[in-house]
C-alpha positions as CSV (number, residue, x, y, z in Angstrom):
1,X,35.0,59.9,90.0
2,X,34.2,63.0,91.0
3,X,36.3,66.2,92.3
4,X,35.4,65.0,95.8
5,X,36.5,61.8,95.4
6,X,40.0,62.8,94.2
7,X,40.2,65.5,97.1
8,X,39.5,62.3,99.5
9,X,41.9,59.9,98.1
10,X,44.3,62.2,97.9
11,X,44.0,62.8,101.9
12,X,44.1,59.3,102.4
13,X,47.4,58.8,100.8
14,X,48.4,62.0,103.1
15,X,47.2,60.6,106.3
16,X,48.5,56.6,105.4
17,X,51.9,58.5,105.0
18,X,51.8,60.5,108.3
19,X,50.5,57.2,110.0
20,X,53.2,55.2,108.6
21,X,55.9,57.8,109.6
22,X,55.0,58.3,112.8
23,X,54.6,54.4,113.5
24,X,58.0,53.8,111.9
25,X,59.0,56.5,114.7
26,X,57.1,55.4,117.7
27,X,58.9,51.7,116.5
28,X,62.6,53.6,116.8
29,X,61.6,54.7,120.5
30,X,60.5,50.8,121.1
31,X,63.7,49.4,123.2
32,X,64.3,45.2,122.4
33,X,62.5,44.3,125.7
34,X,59.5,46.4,124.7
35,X,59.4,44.5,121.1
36,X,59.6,41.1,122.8
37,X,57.2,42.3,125.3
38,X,54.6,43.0,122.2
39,X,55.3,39.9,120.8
40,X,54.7,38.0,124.1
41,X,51.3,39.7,124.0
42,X,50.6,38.6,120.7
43,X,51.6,35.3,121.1
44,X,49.1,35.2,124.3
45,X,46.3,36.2,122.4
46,X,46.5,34.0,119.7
47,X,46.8,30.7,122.6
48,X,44.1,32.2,124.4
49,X,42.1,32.2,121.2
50,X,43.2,28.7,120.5
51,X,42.4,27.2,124.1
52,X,38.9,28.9,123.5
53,X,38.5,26.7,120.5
54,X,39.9,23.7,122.3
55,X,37.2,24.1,124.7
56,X,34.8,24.8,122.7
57,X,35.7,21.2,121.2
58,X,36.2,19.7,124.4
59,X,32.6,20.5,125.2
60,X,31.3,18.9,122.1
61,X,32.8,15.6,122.4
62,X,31.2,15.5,126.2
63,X,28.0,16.4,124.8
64,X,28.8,13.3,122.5
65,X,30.1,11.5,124.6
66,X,27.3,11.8,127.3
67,X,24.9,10.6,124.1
68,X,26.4,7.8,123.4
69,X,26.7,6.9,127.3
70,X,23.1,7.4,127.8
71,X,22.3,5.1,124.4
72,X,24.5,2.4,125.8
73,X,22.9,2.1,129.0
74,X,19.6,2.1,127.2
75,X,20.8,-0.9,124.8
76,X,22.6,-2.5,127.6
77,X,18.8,-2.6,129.5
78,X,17.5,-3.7,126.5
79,X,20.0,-6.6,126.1
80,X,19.1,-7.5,130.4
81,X,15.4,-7.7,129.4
82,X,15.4,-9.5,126.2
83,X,18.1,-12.1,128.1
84,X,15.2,-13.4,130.7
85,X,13.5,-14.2,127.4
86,X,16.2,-16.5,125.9
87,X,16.3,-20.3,126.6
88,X,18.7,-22.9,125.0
89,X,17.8,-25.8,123.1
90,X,20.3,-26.2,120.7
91,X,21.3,-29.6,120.7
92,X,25.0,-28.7,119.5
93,X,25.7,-25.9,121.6
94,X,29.0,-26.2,123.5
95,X,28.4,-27.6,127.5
96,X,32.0,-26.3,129.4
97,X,29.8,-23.7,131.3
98,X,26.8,-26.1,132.5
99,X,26.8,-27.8,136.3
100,X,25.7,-30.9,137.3
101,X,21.8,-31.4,138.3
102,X,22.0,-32.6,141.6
103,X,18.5,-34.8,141.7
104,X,15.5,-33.5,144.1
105,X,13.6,-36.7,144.4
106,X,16.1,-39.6,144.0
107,X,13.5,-41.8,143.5
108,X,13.6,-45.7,143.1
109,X,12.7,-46.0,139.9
110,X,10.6,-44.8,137.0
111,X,7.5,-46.3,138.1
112,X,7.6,-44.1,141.4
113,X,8.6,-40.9,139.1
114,X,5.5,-41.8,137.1
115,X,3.2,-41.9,140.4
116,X,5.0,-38.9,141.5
117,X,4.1,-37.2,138.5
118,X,1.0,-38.2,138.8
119,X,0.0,-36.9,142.1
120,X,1.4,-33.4,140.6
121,X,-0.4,-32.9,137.7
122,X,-3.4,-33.9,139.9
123,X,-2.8,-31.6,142.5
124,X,-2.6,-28.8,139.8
125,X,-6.2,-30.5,138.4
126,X,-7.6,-29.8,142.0
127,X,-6.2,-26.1,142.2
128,X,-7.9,-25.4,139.1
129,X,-11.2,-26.8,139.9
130,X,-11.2,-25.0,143.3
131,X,-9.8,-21.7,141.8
132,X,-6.8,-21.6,144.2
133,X,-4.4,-21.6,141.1
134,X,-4.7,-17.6,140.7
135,X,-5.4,-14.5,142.5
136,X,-8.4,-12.8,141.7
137,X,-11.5,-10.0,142.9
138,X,-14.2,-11.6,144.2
139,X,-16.3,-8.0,143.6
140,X,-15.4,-6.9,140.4
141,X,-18.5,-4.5,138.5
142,X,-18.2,-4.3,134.9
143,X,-20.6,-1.8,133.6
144,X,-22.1,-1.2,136.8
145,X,-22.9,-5.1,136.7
146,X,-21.7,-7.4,139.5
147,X,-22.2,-10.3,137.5
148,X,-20.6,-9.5,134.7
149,X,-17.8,-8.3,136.4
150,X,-17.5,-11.8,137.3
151,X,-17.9,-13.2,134.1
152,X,-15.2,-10.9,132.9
153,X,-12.5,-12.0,135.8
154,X,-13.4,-15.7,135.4
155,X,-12.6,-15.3,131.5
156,X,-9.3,-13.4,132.1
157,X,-8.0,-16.0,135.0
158,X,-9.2,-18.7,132.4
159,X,-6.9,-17.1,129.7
160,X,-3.8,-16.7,132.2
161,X,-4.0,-19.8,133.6
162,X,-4.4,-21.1,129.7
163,X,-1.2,-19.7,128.5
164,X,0.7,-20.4,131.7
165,X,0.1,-24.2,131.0
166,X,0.3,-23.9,127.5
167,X,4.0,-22.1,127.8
168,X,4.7,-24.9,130.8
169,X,4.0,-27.8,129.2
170,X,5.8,-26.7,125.6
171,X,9.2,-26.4,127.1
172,X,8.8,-29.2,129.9
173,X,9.0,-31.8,127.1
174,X,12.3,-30.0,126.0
175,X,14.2,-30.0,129.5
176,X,17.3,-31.7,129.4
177,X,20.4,-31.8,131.6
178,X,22.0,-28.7,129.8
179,X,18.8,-26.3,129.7
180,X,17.5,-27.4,133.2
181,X,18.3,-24.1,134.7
182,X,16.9,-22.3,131.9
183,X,13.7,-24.2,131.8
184,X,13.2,-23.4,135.6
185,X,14.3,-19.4,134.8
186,X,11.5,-19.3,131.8
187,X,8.9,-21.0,133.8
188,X,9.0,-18.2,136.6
189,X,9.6,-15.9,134.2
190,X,6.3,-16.4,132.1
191,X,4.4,-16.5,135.4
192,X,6.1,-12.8,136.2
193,X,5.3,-11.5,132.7
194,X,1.7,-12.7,132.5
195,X,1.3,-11.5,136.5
196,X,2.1,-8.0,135.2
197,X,-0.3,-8.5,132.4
198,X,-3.3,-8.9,134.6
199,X,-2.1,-6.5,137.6
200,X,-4.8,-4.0,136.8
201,X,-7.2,-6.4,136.9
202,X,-5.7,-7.9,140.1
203,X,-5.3,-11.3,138.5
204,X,-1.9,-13.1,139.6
205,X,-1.0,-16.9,139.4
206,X,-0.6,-18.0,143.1
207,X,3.5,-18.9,144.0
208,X,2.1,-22.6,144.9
209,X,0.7,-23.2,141.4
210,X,4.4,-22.1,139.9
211,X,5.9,-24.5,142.4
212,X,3.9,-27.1,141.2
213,X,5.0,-26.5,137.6
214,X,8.7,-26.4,139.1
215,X,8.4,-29.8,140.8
216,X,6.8,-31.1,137.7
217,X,9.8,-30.0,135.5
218,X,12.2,-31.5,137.9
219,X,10.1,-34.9,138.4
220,X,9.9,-35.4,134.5
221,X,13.5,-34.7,133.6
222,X,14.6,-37.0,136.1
223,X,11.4,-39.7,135.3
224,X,13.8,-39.4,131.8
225,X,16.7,-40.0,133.6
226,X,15.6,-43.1,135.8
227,X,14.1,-44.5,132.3
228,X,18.0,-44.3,130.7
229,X,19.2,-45.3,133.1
230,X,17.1,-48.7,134.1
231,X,17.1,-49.0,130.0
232,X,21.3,-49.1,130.6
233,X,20.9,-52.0,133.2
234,X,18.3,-54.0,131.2
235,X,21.1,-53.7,128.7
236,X,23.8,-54.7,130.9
237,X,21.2,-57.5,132.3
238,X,20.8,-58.7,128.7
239,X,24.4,-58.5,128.1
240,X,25.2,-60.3,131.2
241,X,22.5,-63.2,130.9
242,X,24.3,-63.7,127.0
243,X,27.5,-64.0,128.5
244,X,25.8,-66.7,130.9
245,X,24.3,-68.8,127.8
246,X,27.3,-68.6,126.2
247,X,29.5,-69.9,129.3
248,X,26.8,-72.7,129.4
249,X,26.8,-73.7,125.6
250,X,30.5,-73.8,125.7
251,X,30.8,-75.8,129.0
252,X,28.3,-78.4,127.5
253,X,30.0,-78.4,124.1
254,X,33.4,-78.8,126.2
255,X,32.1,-81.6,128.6
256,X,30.8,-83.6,125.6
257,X,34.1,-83.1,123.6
258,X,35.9,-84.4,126.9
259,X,33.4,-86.9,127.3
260,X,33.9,-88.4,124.3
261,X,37.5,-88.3,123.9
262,X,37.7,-90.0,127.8
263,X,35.0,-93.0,126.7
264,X,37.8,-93.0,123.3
265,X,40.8,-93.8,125.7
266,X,38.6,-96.2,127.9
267,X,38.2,-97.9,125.2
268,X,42.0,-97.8,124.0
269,X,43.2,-99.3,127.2
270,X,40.4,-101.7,127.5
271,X,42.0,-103.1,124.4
272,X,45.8,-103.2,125.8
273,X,44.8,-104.5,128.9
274,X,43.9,-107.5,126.7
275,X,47.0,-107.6,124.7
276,X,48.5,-107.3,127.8
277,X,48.0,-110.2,129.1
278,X,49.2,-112.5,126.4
279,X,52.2,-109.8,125.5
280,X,55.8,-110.2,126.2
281,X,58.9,-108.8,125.9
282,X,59.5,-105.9,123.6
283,X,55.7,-105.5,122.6
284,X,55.0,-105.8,126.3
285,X,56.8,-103.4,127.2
286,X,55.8,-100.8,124.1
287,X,51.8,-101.7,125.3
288,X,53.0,-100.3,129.0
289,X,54.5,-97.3,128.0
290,X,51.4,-97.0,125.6
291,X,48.9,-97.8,128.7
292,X,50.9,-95.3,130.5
293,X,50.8,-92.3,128.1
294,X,46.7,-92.8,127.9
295,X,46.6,-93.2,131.8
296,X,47.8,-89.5,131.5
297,X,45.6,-88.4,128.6
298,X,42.8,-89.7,130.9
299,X,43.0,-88.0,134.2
300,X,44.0,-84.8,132.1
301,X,40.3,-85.3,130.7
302,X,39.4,-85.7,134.2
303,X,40.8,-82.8,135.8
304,X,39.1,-80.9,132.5
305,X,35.9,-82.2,133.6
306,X,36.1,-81.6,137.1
307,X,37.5,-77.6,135.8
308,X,34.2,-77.5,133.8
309,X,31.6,-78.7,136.8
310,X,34.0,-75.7,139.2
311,X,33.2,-73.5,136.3
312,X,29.5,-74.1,136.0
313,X,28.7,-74.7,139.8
314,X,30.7,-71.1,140.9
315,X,28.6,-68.6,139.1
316,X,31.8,-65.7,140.2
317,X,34.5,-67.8,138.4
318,X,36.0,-65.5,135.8
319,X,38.3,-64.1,133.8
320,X,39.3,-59.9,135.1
321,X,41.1,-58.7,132.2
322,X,43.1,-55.5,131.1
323,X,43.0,-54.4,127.5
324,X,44.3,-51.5,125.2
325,X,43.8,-50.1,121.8
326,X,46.6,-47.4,121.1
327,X,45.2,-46.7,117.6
328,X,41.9,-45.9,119.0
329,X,42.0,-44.7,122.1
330,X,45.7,-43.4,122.6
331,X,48.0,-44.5,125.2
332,X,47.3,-45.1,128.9
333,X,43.4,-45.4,128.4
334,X,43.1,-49.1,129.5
335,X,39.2,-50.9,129.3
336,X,39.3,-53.2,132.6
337,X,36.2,-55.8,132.2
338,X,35.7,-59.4,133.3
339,X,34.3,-62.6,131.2
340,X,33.4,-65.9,132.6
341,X,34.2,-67.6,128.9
342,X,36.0,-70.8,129.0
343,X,38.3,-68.8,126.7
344,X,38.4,-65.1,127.8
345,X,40.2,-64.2,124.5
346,X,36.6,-65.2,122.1
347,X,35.2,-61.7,124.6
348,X,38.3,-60.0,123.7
349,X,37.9,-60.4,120.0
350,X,34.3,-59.8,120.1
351,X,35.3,-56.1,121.8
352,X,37.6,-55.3,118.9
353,X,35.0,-55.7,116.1
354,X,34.2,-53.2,113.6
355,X,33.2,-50.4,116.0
356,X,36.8,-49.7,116.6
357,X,39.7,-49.3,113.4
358,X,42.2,-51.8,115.5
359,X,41.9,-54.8,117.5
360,X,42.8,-54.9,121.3
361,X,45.8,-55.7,123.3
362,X,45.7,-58.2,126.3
363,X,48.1,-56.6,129.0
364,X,46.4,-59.2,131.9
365,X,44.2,-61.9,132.2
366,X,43.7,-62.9,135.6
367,X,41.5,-65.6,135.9
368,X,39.8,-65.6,139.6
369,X,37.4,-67.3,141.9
370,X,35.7,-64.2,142.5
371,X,35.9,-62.4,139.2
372,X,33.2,-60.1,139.9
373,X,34.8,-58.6,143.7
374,X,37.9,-57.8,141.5
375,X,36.6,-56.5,138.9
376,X,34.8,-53.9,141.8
377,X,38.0,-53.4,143.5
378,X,40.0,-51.9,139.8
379,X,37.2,-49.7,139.1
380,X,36.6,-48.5,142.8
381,X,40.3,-47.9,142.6
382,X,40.0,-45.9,139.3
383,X,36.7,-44.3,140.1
384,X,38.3,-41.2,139.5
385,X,39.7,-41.9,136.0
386,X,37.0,-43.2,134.5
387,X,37.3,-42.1,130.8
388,X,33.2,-41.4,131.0
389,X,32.5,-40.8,134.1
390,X,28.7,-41.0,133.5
391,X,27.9,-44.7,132.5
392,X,29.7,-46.9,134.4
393,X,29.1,-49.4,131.8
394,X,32.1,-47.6,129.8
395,X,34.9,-49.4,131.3
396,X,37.8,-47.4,129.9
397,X,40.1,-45.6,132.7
398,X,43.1,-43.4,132.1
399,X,45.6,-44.4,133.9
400,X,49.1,-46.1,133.7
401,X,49.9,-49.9,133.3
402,X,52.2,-49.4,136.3
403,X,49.1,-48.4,138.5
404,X,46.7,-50.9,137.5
405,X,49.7,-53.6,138.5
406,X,49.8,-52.3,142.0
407,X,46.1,-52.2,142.9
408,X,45.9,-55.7,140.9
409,X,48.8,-56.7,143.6
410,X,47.0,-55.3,146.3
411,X,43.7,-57.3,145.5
412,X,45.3,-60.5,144.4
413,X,47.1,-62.8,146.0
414,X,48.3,-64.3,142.9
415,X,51.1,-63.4,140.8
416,X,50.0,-62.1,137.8
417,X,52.6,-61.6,134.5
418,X,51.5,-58.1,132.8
419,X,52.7,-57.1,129.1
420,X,54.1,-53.8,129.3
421,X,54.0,-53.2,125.6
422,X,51.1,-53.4,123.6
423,X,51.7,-55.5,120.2
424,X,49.4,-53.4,118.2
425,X,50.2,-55.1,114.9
426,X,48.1,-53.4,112.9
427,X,48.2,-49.8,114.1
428,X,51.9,-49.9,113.5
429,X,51.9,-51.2,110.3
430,X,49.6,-48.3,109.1
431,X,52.2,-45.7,110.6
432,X,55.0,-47.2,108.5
433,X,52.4,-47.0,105.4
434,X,51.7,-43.4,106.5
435,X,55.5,-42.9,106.5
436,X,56.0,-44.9,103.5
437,X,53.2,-42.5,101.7
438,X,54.7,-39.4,103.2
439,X,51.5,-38.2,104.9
440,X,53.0,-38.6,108.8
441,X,51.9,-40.2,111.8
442,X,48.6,-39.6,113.4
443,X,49.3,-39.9,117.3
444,X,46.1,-39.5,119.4
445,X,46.8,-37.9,122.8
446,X,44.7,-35.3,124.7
447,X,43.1,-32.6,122.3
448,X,44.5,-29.0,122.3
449,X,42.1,-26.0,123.5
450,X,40.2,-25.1,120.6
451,X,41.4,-21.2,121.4
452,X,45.1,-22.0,120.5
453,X,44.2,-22.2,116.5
454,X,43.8,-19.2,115.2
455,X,41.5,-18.3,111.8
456,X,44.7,-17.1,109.8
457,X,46.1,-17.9,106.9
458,X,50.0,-18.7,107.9
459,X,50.7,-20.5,110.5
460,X,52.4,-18.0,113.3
461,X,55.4,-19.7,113.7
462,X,55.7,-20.8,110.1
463,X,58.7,-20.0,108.4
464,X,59.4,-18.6,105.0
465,X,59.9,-21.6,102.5
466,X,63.1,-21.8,100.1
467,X,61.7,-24.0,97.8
468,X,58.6,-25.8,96.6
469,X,60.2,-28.8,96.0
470,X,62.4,-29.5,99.5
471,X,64.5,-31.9,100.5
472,X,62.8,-33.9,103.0
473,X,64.6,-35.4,105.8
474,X,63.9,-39.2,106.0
475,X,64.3,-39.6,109.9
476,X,61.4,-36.6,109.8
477,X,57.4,-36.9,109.4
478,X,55.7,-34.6,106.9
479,X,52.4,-33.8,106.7
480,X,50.9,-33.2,103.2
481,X,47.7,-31.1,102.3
482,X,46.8,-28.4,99.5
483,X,48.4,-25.7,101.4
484,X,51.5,-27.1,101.6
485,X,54.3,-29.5,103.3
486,X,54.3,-29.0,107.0
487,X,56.9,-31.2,109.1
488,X,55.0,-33.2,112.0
489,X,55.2,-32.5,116.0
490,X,56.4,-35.2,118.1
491,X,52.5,-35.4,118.9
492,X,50.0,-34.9,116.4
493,X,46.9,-33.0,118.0
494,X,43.4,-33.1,116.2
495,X,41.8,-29.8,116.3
496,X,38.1,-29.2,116.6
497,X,37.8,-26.3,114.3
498,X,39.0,-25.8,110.9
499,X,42.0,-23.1,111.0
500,X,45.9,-23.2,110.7
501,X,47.8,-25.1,112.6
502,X,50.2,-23.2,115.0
503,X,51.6,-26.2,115.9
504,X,52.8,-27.2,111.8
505,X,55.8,-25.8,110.7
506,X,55.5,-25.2,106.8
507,X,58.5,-26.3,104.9
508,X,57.1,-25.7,101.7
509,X,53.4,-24.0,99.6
510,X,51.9,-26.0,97.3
């Protein structure tokens, strides 16, 4: 360091001094409001400062913001276009959201559909051979050549029409009553897409070719249709002409039981008659009262006779009977049928075969002279309740026993004895077992929306457990699985997804 330097620095020191003393002087002349009045000023700088950095910030995120905005209106448009694309086919996708078809034919049946079909796919064989299936030039040059320019068109209307049927006929043979919208929407959807294709050229497929391929996806879903269903009536045809050589078998086997048990008592009082006539006192009158007693037996075979020619000369004679299966079905579903059985309870037992875990209940059998007309009149009655309200051939309502009786009184001019409760031996007997085993009652009754289970772990209204070895209450059903002991509802619900149950209150881990 120089001479110079120490000159300077020294002069520094000098004027930092005079600075600080005349500052620490200029400070004494400051009065308190001027002090505050700086530090206000400060204070305002420094917030100005910070608002300019909270704009500054501010404007950022908009920027952001109005990037992310613009990229979700672009996927959003790209989720719109890719949706006219999508078509469902899956045969265990869910069906809450899907509306009835409502038929546009209604034809007779299937044999009509079939001609109906027929005349279609013709009328599309005619547009094609008189090119009136797509728009297209009639002057179209390629390389300055009218004819292949023509060449060129008839090749592309070829190819459009090509993949139009192709596409058509793929997902035709797929439509069924839960994609039948769908179908339609991907049908005029390929024709758009392909139109758009071949708009430069000024190809197009005409709107009355696409309604063709409409009407032919409607007449072959509903061709499908009429072939279940006449399929369901042959089977109720089938069922029903059974029913009619079984009635028959059994009336002959009957009538030649009765036949032979009435030439058997013939017989027996051909035979007293002639110990009757050289009988007398005490055997006489034991041989009367023995005459008597087969005089009985005999026009009780009679009236069983004449009962069997009723029966097979009235074709409607029957049996309308009301049944129930608790441990199948639950309570108040009720299967109202009819039989024209000599004995109505061989049907019954034949209905509670292995298909079903228990055997049914009979709550009524009414036997009437028109079986058939009552039968009509319960279901009419309980159109509405049908437990399948697509194939009538189901015959299980829910309803109550209560209302059945009335409509049955209202129909029947008979008084008819109903069995309020069902016996149901053997469902009952497995619910003491369950109880006996400790794994709780299984109740059927309506299921439980699907949304009320949630995918956790605990059970919400599951409580903390004081033990992992409870006391159970015997008056109580538990339920037992590998997560633990849960005491049963009053009504057990079965749940269509696996989960906890919300409904479960857990007692105790496992």
């Amino acid at each position: 360091m120089g001479i110079t330097d120490v000159f300077k620095t020294k002069q520094f020191k000098n004027d930092i001094e005079r600075l600080t003393s005349e500052n620490e002087y200029l400070n004494s002349l400051l009065t308190p409001e001027m002090k505050t009045a700086a530090s206000i000023n400060l204070e305002i700088q420094r917030l100005n400062s910070e608002k300019e950095s909270v704009i500054t910030a501010i404007e950022d995120s908009n920027k952001k913001l109005g990037k992310l905005e613009e990229k979700i209106a672009s996927l959003d448009r790209e989720i719109a276009s890719k949706k006219d694309y999508v078509i469902f086919l899956d045969d265990e996708m869910l069906y809450q959201d899907f509306g009835l078809y409502t038929p546009v034919y209604d034809l007779m049946n299937s044999e009509s559909y079939k001609d109906k079909l027929t005349v279609i796919r013709e009328q599309q064989k005619a547009m094609l051979k008189n090119n009136s299936a797509a728009y297209f030039p009639k002057n179209f040059t390629y390389n300055n050549s009218l004819s292949q320019g023509k060449k060129l068109v008839a090749d592309n209307v070829k190819q459009i029409l090509r993949a139009f049927n192709n596409e058509c006929e793929a997902i035709i043979d797929k439509v069924k009553f839960n994609n039948v919208e769908s179908i339609r929407k991907r049908i005029i959807k390929s024709c758009d897409d392909l139109n758009k294709l071949n708009s430069k050229m000024q190809i197009s497929i005409t709107p009355a070719y696409l309604d063709l391929k409409l009407r032919e996806m409607n007449l072959c879903y509903e061709y499908a249709m009429k072939k279940q269903e006449e399929k369901e009536d042959q089977k109720r045809i089938r069922e029903e002409q059974r029913e009619a050589q079984k009635l028959q078998r059994e009336i002959e086997e009957a009538r030649k039981s009765s036949e032979k048990e009435k030439s058997h008592y013939k017989n027996a009082l051909h035979r007293i008659e002639i110990q009757l006539q050289s009988a007398s006192g005490t055997e006489r009158t034991i041989l009367e009262e023995k005459y008597s007693e087969i005089k009985q037996q005999l026009a009780s075979i009679e009236e069983e006779l004449k009962q069997l020619d009723y029966r097979e000369a009235n074709q409607r004679a029957g049996y309308v009977y009301v049944i129930s299966n608790i441990g199948s079905f639950g309570e108040d579903v009720y299967k109202i049928g009819m039989t024209r059985r000599l004995d109505p309870m061989d049907r019954i037992d034949e209905l509670g075969d292995a298909s079903v875990p228990f055997v049914f209940d009979v709550h009524a059998m009414i036997f009437s002279d028109d079986a058939p007309a009552l039968e009509s009149a319960l279901h009419r009655a309980f159109d509405d309740k049908k437990v399948n309200m697509i194939n009538t051939r189901r015959e299980f309502f829910h309803a109550t026993l209560e209302e059945i009786e009335e409509v049955v009184k209202k129909n029947f001019d008979k008084t008819v004895e109903f069995t309020k409760v069902p016996n149901a031996e053997q469902y009952r007997e497995s619910q003491m077992l369950r109880r006996k085993l400790g794994v709780g009652e299984l109740t059927r009754h309506e299921p439980a929306d699907i949304t009320e289970c949630p995918l956790t772990s605990t059970p919400a209204n599951s409580v903390s457990p004081v033990s992992k070895t409870p006391t159970l209450d015997p008056s109580k059903t538990y339920l037992k699985t590998k997560w633990g002991v849960y005491e049963m509802p009053k009504q057990y619900t079965i749940y269509l997804i696996k989960g906890s149950r919300p409904d479960l209150q857990l007692i105790a881990p496992l």
